[in-house]
C-alpha positions in Angstrom: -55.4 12.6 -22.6 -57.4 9.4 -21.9 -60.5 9.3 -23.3 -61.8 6.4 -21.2 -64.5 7.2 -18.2 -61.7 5.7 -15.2 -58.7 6.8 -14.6 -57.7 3.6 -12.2 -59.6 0.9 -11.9 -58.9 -2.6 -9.9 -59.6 -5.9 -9.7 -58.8 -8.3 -6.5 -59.0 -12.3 -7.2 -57.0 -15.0 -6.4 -57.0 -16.6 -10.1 -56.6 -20.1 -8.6 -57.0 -20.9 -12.0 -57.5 -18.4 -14.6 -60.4 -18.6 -16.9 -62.4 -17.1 -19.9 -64.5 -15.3 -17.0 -62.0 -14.0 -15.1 -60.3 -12.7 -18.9 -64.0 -11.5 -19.7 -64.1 -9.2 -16.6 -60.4 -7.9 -17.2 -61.1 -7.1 -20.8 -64.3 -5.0 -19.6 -61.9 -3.2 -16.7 -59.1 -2.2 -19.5 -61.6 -1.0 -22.2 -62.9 1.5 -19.6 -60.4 2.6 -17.0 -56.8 4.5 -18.3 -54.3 2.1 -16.1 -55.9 -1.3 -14.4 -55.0 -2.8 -11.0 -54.8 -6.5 -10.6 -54.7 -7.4 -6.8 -54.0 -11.1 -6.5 -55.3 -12.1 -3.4 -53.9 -14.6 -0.9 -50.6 -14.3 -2.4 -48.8 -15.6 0.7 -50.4 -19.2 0.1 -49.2 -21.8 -2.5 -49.2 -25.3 -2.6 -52.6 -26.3 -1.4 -55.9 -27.5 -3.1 -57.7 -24.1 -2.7 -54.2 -22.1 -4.0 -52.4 -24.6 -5.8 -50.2 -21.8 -7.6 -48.1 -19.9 -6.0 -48.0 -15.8 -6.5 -45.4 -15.8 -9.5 -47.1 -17.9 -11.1 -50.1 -16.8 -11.3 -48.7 -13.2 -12.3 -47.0 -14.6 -14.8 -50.3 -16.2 -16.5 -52.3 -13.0 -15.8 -49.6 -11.5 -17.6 -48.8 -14.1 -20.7 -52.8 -13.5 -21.8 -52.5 -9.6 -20.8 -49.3 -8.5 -21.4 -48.2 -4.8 -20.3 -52.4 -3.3 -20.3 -52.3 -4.3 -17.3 -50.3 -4.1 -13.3 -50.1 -7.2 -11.2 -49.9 -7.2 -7.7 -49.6 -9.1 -4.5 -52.2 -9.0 -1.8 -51.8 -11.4 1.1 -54.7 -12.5 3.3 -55.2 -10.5 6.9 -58.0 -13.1 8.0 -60.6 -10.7 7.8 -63.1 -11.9 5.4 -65.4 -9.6 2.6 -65.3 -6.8 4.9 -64.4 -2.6 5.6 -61.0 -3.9 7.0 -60.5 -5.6 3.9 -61.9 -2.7 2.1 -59.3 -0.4 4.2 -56.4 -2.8 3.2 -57.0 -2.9 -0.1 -57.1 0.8 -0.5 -53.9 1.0 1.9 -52.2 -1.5 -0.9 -53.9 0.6 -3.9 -52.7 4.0 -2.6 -48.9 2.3 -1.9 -49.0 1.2 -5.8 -50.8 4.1 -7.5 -50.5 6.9 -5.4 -54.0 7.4 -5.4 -57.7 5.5 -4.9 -59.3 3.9 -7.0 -61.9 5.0 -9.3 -63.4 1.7 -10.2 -64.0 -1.4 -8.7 -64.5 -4.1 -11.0 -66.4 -7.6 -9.8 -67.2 -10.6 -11.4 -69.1 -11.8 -8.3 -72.7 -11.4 -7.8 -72.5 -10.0 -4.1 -71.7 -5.9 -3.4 -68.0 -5.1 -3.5 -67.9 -2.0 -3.3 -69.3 -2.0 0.8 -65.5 -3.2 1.5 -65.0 0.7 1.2 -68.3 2.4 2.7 -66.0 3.1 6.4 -63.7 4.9 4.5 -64.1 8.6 4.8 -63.6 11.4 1.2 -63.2 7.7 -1.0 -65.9 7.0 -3.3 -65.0 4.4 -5.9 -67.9 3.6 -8.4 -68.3 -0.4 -9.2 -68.9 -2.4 -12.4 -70.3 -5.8 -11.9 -69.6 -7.7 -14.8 -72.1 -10.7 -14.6 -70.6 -14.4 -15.6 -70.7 -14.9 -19.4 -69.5 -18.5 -18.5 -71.1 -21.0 -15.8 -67.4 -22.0 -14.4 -65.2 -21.7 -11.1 -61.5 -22.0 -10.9 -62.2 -25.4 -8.5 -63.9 -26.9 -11.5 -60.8 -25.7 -13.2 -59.2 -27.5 -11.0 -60.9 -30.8 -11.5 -59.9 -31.0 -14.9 -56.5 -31.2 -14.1 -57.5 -33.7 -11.8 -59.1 -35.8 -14.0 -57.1 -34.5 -16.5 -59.5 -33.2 -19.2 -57.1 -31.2 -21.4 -60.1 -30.5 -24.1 -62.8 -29.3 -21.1 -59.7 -27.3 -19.7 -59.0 -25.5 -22.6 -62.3 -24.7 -23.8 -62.4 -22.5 -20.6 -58.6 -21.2 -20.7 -57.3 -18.6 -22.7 -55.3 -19.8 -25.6 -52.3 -17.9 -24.3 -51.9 -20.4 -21.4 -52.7 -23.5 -23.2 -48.6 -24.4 -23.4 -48.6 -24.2 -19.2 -51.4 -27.0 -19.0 -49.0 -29.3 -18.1 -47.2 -26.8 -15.3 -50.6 -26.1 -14.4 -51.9 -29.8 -13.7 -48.4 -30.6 -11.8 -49.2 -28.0 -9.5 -53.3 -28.9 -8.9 -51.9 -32.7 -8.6 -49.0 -31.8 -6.1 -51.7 -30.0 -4.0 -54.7 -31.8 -4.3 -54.5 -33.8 -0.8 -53.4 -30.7 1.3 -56.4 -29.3 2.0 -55.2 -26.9 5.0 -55.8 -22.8 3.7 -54.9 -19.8 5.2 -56.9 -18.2 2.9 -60.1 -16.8 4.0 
């Protein structure tokens, strides 16, 4: 029996570099939902200063600080923006995964998530904001490699991934110039 208040919860982000925030709001998701969802979003795009890292990657750090409490996935960008077509997408990619929707939607962002699903008829899926415990960005992330500021990095990076901080700045210096995105 699962005696947490979710059954499924998920989380969409493109972890474009994963921080303590973006750990922070995963860590509230898994202590109250049974199984968590982590969408990575614009999957499809690599190699460019927005999404350095490409999709493997970035599961793979999601999963060397989370291990198994957690299920990675890829969501590619449709070039819809924050929207009910989003919302129906990621619900169609949910549903494909789990079997089911959602119970939980879990944000780290201060603007309503949960709208992307207000079109979608018989789904109600509750949201927890968790507000920023840390005034950072992945692009600021991203400017450490640039400048490369291991010690700023790291006091913003999970220890699990401090060994990749050299993978990680190869890739942010490979794509720093190519500022073309798909990515909405």
């Amino acid at each position: 029996m699962n005696a947490k208040p979710f059954d499924l919860g998920i989380t969409v982000g493109r972890f474009q570099t994963l921080h303590t925030g973006h750990v922070y709001m995963i860590e509230k998701a898994i202590a109250v939902c049974g199984r968590i969802g982590i969408f990575v979003g614009s999957s499809q795009e690599s190699g460019t200063f927005k999404n350095p890292y490409t999709y493997e990657q970035r599961e793979r750090f999601l999963r060397e600080v989370f291990g198994n409490k957690v299920e990675i996935y890829p969501l590619p960008d449709i070039g819809v923006g924050n929207n009910s077509t989003w919302g129906d997408y990621v619900l169609e990619n949910v549903r494909k995964r789990f079997g089911k929707s959602p119970d939980l939607l879990v944000s780290g962002k201060e603007e309503r998530r949960v709208s992307w699903f207000d079109s979608v008829e018989g789904v109600s899926v509750a949201e927890l904001y968790v507000p920023k415990i840390i005034d950072m960005s992945a692009s600021r992330m991203r400017e450490f490699f640039i400048s490369d500021r291991f010690d700023e990095w790291k006091e913003y990076t999970p220890k699990a991934l401090w060994d990749d901080y050299e993978e990680m700045k190869a890739a942010v210096l490979a794509a720093k110039d190519n500022l073309y995105t798909d990515s909405i």
